[in-house]
DOKOLDREN-343921 format. One record per residue (C-alpha): residue number from 0; x, y, z. Coordinates in nm, 4 decimals, always signed. Each point is the difference from the previous one (the first is absolute). Layout:
<rokols>
+-----+----------+----------+----------+
|   k |       px |       py |       pz |
+-----+----------+----------+----------+
| NUM |        X |        Y |        Z |
...
+-----+----------+----------+----------+
</rokols>
This chain:
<rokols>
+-----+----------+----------+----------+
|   k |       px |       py |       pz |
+-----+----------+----------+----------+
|   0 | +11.0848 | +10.3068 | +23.5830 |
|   1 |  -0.1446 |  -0.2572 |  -0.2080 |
|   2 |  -0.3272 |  -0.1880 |  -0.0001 |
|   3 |  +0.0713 |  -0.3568 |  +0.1530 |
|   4 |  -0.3197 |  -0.2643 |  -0.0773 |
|   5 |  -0.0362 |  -0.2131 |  +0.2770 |
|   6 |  -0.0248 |  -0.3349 |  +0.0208 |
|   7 |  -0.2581 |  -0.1145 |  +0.2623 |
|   8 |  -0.1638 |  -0.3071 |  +0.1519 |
|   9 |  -0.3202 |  -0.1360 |  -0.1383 |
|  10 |  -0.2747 |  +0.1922 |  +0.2192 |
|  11 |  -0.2412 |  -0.2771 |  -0.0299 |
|  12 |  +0.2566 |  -0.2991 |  +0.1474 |
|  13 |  +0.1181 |  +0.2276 |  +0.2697 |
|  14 |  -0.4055 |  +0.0582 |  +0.0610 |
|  15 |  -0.0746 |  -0.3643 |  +0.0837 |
|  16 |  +0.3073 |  -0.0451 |  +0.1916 |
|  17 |  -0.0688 |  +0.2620 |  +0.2558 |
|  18 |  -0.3773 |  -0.1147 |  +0.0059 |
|  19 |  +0.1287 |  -0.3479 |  +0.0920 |
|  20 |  +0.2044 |  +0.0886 |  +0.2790 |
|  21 |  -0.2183 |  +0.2679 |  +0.1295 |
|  22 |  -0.2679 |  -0.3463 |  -0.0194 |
|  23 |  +0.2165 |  -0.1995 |  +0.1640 |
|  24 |  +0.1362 |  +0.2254 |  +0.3039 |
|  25 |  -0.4175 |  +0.0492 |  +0.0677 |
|  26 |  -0.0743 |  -0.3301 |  -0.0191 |
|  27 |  +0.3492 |  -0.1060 |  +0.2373 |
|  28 |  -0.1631 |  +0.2456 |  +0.2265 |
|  29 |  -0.3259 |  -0.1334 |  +0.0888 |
|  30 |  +0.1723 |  -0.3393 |  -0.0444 |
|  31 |  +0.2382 |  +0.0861 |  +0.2679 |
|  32 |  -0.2780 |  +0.1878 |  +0.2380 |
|  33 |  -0.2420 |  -0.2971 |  -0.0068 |
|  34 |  +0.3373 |  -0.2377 |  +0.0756 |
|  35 |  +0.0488 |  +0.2438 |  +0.3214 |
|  36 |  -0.3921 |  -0.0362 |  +0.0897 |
|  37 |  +0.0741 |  -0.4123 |  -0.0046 |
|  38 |  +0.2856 |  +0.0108 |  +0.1421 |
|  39 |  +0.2165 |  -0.1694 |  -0.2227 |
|  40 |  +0.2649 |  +0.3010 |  -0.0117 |
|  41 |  +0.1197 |  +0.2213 |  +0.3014 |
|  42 |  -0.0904 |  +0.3691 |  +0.0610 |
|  43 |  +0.4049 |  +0.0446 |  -0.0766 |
|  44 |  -0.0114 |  -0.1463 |  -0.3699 |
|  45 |  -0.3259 |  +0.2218 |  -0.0648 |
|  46 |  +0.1543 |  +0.2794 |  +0.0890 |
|  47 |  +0.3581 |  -0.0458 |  -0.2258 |
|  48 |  -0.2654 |  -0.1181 |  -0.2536 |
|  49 |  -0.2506 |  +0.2992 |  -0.0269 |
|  50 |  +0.2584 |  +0.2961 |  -0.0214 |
|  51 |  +0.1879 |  -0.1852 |  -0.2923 |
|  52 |  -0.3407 |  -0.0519 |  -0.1516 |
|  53 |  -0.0972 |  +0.3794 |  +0.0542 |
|  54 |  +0.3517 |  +0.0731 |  -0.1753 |
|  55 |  -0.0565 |  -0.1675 |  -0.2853 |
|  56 |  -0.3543 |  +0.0863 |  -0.0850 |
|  57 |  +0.1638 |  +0.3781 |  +0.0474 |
|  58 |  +0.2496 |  +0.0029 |  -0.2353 |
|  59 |  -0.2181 |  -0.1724 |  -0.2185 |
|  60 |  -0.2352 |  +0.2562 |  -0.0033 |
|  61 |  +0.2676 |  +0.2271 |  -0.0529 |
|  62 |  +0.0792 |  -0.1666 |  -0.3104 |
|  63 |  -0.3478 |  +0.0881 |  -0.1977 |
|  64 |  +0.1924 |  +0.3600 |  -0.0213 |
|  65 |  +0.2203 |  -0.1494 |  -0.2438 |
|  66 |  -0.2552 |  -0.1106 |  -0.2444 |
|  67 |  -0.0522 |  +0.2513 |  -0.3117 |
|  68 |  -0.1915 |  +0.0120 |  -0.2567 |
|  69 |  +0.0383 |  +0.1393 |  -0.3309 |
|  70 |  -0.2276 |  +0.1193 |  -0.2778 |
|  71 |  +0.1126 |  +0.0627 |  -0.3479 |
|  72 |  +0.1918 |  +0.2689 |  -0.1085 |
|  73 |  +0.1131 |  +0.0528 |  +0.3715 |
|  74 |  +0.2791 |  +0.0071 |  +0.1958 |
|  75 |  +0.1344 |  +0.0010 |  +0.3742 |
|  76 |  +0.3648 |  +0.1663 |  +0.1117 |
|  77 |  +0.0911 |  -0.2095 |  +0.3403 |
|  78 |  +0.2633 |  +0.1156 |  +0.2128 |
|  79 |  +0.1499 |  -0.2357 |  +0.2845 |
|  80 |  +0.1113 |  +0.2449 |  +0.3130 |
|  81 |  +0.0876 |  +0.2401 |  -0.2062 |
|  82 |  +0.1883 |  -0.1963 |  -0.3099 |
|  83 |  -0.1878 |  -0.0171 |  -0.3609 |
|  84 |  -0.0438 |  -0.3884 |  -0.0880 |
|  85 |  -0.2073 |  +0.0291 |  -0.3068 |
|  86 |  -0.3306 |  +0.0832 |  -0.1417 |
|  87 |  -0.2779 |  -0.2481 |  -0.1288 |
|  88 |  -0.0973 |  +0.0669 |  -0.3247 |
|  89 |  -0.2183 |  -0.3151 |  -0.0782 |
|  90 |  -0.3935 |  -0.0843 |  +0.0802 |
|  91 |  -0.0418 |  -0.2076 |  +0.2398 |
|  92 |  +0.0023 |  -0.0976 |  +0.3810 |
|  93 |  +0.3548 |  -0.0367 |  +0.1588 |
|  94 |  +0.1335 |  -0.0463 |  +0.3647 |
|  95 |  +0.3283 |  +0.2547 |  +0.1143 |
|  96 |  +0.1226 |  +0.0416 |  +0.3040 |
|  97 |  -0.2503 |  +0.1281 |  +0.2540 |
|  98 |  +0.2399 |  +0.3016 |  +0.0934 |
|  99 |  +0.0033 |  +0.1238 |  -0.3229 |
| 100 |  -0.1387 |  +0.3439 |  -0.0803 |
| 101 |  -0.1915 |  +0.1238 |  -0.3515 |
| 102 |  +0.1504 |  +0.3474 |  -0.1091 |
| 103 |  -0.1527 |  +0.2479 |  -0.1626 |
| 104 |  +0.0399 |  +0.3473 |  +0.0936 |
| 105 |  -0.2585 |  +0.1633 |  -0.2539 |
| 106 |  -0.2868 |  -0.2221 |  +0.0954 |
| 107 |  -0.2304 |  +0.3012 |  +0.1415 |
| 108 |  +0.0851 |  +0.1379 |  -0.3076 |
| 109 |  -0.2520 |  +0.0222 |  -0.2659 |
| 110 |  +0.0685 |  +0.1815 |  -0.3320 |
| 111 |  -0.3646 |  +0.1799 |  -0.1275 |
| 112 |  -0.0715 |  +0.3260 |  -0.0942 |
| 113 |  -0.2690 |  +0.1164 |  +0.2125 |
| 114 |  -0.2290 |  -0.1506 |  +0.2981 |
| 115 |  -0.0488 |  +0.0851 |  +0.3310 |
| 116 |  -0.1915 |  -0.3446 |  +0.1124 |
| 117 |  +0.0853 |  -0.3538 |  -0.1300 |
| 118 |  -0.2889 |  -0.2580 |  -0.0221 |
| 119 |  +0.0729 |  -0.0863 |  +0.3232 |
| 120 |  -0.0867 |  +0.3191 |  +0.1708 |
| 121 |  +0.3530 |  +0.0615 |  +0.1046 |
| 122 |  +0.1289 |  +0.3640 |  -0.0104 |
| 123 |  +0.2800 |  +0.0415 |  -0.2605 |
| 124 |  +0.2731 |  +0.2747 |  -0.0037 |
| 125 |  +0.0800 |  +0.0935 |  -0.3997 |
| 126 |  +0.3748 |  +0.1800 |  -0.0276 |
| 127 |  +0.0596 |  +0.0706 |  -0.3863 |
| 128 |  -0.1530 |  -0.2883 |  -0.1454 |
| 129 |  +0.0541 |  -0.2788 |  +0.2519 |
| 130 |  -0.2247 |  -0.0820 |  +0.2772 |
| 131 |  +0.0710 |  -0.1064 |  +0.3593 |
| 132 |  -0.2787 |  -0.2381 |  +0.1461 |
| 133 |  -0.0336 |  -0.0794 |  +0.3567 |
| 134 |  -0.0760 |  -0.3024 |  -0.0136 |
| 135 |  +0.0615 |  -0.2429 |  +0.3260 |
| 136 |  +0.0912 |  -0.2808 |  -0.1854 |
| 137 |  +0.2655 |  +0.0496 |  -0.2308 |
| 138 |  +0.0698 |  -0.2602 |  -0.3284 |
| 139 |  +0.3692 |  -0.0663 |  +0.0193 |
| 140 |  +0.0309 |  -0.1561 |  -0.3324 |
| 141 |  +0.1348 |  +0.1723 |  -0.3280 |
| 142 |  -0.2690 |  -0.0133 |  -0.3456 |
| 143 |  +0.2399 |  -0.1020 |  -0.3003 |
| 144 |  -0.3201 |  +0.1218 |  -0.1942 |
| 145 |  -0.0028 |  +0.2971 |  -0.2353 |
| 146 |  -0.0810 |  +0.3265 |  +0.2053 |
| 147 |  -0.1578 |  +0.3222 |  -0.1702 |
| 148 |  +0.1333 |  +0.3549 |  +0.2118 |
| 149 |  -0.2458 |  +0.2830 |  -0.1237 |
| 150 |  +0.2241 |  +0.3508 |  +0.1547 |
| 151 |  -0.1793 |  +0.2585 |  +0.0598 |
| 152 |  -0.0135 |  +0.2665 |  -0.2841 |
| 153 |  +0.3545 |  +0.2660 |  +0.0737 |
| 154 |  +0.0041 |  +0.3327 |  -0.0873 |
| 155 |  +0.3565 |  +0.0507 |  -0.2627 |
| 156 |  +0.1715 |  +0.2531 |  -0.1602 |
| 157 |  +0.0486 |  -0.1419 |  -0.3442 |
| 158 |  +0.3209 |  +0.1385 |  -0.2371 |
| 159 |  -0.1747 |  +0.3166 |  -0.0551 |
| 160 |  -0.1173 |  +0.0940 |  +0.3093 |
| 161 |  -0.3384 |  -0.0619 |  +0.0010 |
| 162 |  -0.1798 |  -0.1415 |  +0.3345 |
| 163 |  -0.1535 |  -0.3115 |  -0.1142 |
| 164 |  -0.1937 |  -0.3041 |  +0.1550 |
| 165 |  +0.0603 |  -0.3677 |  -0.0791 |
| 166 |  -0.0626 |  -0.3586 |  +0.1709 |
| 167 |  +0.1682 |  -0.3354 |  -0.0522 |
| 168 |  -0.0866 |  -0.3387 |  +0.0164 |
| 169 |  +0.2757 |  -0.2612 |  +0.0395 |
| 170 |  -0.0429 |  -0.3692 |  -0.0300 |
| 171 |  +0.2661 |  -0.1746 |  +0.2363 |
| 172 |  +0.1170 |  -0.3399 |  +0.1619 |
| 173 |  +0.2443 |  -0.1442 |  +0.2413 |
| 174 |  +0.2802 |  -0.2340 |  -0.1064 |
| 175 |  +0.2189 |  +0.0058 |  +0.2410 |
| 176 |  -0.1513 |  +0.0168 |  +0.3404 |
| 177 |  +0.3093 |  -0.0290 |  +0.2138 |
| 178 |  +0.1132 |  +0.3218 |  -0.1675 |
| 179 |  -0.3681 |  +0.1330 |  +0.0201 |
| 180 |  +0.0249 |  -0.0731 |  +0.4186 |
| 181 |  +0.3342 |  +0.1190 |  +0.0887 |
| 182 |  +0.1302 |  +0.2167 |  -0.2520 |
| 183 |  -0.2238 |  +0.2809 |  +0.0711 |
| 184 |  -0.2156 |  +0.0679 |  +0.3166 |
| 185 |  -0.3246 |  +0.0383 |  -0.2100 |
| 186 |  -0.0331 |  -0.1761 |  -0.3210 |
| 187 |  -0.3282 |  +0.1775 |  -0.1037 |
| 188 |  +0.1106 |  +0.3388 |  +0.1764 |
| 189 |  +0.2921 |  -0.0107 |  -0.1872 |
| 190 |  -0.1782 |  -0.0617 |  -0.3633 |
| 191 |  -0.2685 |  +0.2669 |  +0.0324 |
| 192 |  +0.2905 |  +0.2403 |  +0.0888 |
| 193 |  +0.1795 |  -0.0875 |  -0.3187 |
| 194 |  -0.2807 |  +0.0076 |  -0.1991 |
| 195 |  -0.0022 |  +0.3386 |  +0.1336 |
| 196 |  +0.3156 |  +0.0845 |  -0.0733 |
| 197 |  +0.0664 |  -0.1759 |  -0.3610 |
| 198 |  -0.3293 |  +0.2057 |  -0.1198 |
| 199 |  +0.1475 |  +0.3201 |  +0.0947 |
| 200 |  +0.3118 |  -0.0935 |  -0.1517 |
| 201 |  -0.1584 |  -0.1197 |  -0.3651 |
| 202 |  -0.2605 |  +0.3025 |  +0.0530 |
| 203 |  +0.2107 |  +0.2811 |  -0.0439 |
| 204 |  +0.2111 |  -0.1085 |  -0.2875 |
| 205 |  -0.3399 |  +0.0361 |  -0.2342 |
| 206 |  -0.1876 |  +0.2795 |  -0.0390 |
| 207 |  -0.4209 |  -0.0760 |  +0.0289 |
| 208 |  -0.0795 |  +0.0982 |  -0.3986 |
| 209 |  +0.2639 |  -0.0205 |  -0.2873 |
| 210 |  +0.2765 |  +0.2737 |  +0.0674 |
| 211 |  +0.2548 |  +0.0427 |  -0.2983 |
| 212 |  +0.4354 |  -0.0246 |  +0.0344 |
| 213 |  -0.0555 |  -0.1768 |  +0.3272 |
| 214 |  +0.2189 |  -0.2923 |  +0.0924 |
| 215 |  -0.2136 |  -0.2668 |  +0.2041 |
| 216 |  +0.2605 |  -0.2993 |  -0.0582 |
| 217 |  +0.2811 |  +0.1471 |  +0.1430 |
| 218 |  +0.1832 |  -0.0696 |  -0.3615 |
| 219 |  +0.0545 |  +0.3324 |  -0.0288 |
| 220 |  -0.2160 |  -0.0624 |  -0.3253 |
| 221 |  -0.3161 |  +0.2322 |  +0.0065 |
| 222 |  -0.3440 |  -0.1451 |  -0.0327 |
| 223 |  -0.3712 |  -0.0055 |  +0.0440 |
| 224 |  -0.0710 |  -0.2251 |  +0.2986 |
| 225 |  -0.2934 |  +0.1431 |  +0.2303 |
| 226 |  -0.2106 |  -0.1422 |  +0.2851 |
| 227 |  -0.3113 |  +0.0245 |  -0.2026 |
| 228 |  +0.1666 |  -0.1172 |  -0.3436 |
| 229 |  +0.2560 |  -0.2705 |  +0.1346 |
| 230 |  -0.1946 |  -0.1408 |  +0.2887 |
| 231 |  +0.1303 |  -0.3672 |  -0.0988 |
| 232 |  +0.3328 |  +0.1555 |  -0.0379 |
| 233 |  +0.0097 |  +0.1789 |  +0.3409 |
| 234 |  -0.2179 |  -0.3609 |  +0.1626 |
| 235 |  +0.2893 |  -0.2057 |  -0.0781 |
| 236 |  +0.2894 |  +0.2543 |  +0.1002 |
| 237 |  -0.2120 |  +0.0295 |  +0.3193 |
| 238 |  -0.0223 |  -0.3729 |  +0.0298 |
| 239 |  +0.4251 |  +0.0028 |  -0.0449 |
| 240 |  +0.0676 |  +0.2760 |  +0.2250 |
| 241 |  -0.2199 |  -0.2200 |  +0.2811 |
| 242 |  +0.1709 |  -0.3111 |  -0.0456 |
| 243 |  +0.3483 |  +0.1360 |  -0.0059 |
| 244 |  -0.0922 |  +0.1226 |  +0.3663 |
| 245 |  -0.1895 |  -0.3099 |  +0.1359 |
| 246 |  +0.2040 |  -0.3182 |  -0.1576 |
| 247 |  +0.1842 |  +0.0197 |  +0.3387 |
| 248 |  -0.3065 |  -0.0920 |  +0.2267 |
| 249 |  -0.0874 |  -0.2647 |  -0.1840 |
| 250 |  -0.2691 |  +0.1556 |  -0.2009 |
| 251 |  -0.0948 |  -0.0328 |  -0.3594 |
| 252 |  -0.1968 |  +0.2788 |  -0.2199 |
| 253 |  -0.2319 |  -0.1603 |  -0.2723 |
| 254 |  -0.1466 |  +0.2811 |  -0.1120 |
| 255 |  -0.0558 |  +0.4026 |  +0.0582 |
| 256 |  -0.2893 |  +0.2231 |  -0.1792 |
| 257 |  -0.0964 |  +0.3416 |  +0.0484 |
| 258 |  -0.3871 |  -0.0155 |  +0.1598 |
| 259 |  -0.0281 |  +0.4225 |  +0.0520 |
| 260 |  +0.1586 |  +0.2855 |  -0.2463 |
| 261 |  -0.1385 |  +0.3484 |  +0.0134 |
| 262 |  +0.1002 |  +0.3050 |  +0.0744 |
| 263 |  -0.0120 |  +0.1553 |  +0.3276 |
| 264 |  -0.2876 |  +0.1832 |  +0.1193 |
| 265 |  +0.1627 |  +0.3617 |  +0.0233 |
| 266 |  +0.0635 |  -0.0442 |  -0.3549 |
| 267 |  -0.2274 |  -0.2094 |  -0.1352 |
| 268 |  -0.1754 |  +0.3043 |  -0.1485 |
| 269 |  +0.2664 |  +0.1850 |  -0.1009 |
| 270 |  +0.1226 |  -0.3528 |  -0.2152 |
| 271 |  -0.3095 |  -0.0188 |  -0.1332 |
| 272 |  -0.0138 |  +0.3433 |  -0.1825 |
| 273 |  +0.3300 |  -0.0896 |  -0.1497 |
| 274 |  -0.1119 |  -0.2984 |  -0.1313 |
| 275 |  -0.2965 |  +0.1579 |  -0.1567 |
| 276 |  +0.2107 |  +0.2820 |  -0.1455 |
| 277 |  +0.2417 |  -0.2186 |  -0.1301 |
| 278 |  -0.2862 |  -0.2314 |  -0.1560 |
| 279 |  -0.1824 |  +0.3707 |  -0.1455 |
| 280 |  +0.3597 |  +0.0433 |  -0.1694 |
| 281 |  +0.0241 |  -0.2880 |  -0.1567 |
| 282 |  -0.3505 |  -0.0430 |  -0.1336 |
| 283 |  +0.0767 |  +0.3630 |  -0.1510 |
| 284 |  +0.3097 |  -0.0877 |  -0.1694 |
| 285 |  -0.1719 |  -0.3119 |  -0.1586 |
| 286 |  -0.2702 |  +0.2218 |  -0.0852 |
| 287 |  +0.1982 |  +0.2608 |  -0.1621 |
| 288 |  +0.2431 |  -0.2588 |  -0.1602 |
| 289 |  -0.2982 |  -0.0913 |  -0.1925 |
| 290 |  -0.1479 |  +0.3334 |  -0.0868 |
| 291 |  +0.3408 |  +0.0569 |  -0.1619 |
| 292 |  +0.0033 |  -0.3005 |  -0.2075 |
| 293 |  -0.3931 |  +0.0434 |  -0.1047 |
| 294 |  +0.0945 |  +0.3438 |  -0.1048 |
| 295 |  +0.3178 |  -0.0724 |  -0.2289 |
| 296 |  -0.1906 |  -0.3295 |  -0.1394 |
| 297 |  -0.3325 |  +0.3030 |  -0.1316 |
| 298 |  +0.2665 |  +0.2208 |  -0.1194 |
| 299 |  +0.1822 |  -0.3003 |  -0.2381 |
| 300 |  -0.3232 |  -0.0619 |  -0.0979 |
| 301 |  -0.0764 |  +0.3100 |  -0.1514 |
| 302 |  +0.3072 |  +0.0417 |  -0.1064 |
| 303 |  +0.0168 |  -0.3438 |  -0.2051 |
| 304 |  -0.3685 |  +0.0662 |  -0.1241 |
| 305 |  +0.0964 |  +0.3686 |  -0.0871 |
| 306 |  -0.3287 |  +0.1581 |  -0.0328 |
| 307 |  +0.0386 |  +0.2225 |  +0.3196 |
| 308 |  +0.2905 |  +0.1978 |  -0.0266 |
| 309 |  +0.0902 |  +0.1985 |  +0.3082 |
| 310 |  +0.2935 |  +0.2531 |  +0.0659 |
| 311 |  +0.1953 |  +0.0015 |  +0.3203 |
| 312 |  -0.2275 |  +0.2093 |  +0.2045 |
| 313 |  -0.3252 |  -0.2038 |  -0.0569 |
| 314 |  +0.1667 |  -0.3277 |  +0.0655 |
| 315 |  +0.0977 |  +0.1779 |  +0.3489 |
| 316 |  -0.3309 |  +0.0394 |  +0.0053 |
| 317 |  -0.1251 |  -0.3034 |  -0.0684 |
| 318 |  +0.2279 |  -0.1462 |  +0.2618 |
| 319 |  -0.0820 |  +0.1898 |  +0.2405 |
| 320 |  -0.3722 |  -0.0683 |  -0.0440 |
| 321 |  +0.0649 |  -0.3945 |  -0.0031 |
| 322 |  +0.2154 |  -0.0018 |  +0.3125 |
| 323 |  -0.2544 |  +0.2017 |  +0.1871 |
| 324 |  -0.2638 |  -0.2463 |  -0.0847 |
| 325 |  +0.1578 |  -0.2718 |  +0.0292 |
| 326 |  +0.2361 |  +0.0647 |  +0.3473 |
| 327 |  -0.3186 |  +0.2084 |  +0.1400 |
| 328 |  -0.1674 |  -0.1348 |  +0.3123 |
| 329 |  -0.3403 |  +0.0748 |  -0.1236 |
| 330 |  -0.1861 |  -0.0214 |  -0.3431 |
| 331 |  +0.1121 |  +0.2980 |  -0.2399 |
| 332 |  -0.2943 |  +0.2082 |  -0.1141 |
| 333 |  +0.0215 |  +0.0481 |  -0.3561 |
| 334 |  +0.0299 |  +0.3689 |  -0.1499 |
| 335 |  -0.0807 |  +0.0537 |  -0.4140 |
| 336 |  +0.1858 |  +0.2592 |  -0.1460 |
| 337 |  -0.1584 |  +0.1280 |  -0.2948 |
| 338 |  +0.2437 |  +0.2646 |  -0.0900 |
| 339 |  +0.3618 |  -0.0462 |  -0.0832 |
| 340 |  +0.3401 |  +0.0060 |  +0.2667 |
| 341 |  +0.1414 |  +0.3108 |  -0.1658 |
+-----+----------+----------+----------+
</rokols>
């Protein structure tokens, strides 16, 4: 089903009109009651008079449901018993039929992330990201405005196997609100479900830190995509994998970012250690990448300058003497030997 705009009367016209004749059906009345106090009409006339009057005024009254107003970047779905006549798009005040009825079927529905009272005082019941309000009074029209859903942070498996935590934020708008009505039952049910579901998707295909000979692009090609490294990378295949599932209800994704990455609780710890093992390791091999260089570039030296000469066994021991001062974690103490190696 596609979005119809609907072309309706000018509110403002149809206004004045029914002010008029409500006006003039008041003003016929006491016209026609003071004629019955003189005299100059029957009882009978009166009487065919007053119910027609009574009519009129009625359906006149009846006809202030049809007036609707607008606000920018709104919308209203109207249905006539039953059949979808179109939606109006435009700001503005318009006249429809009276019978007509607004649809929107997620319009309890408010996407947040957390909240148990509004600003109204009215209790709230929060299911995975989206909160019911019971409110009496229920706004019928559609916002064409730019809407922020902020899921509540999921605990993932990523590609390794490793429990992690992570939260989304997804900027989103209607464009098609016929599809947005009556495709689905729930418009903003049926987002925060596939936000759900796209991030679990795009979740496990990365690994949380860089991982080596791992495919992440289904290419077949292996890379070094991770949550932590690629977070644009895995953002906009999130953003994709959303908008492949919601383009059918009418629903556009503008944007998806990660809000919340960490590691799970249970292994938070655990992660940690690893990280400061693997940082430890590193440092050392810089450290002792160094040492090695510092200790050929003194043994050149004398070489080139050639006034120490040392056999085999003292430049073992000279080497070992620079690479424990140099690789040691504390200062070296220094020992003179006064006597000779042999």
């Amino acid at each position: 089903m596609k979005e119809i705009e609907l072309k309706a009367k000018n509110g403002f016209v149809m206004i004045a009109v029914l002010l008029l004749v409500e006006l003039f059906c008041i003003i016929a009345i006491v016209v026609s009651a003071q004629a019955l106090s003189l005299e100059i009409i029957s009882p009978g006339i009166f009487g065919t008079i007053l119910p027609l009057l009574i009519i009129i005024i009625t359906i006149t009254g009846i006809s202030f449901i049809g007036i609707k107003v607008i606000k920018p970047q709104e919308a209203l779905v109207l249905t006539l018993f039953g059949k979808y006549i179109g939606t109006l798009k435009k700001e503005g005040i318009y006249f429809v039929n009276p019978f007509c009825v607004a649809v929107n079927p997620a319009a309890k529905t408010t996407l947040r992330q957390s909240g148990d009272v509004n600003k109204d005082g009215e209790a709230d019941i929060s299911i995975n990201g989206f909160r019911l309000s019971t409110m009496s009074l229920v706004n019928k029209k559609i916002s064409l405005k730019q809407m922020t859903l902020n899921n509540n942070r999921q605990k993932i498996n990523d590609r390794l196997g490793n429990p992690i935590e992570i939260g989304i934020a997804v900027i989103w708008k209607i464009v098609d609100t016929a599809q947005a009505v009556f495709t689905v039952d729930n418009y903003k049910e049926y987002l925060s479900l596939q936000c759900d579901i796209a991030l679990r998707n795009i979740v496990k295909i990365y690994p949380y830190d860089v991982a080596e000979n791992i495919d992440t692009t289904g290419d077949g090609i292996p890379d070094e995509g991770s949550l932590r490294g690629s977070s644009e990378i895995v953002a906009k295949r999130i953003k994709e994998e959303i908008q492949s599932k919601v383009h059918t209800a009418g629903i556009e994704i503008i944007e998806a970012r990660i809000t919340y990455l960490a590691y799970s609780q249970e292994i938070a710890a655990t992660m940690l250690q690893r990280q400061q093992a693997s940082a430890i390791i590193d440092a050392r091999k810089m450290i002792v990448d160094g040492a090695v260089g510092m200790v050929e570039m003194a043994l050149d030296k004398l070489n080139e300058s050639g006034k120490v000469i040392l056999d085999e066994e003292r430049k073992a021991a000279m080497v070992s003497n620079l690479l424990v001062v140099l690789c040691g974690n504390k200062d070296a103490q220094p020992v003179v030997n006064s006597g000779s190696l042999y």
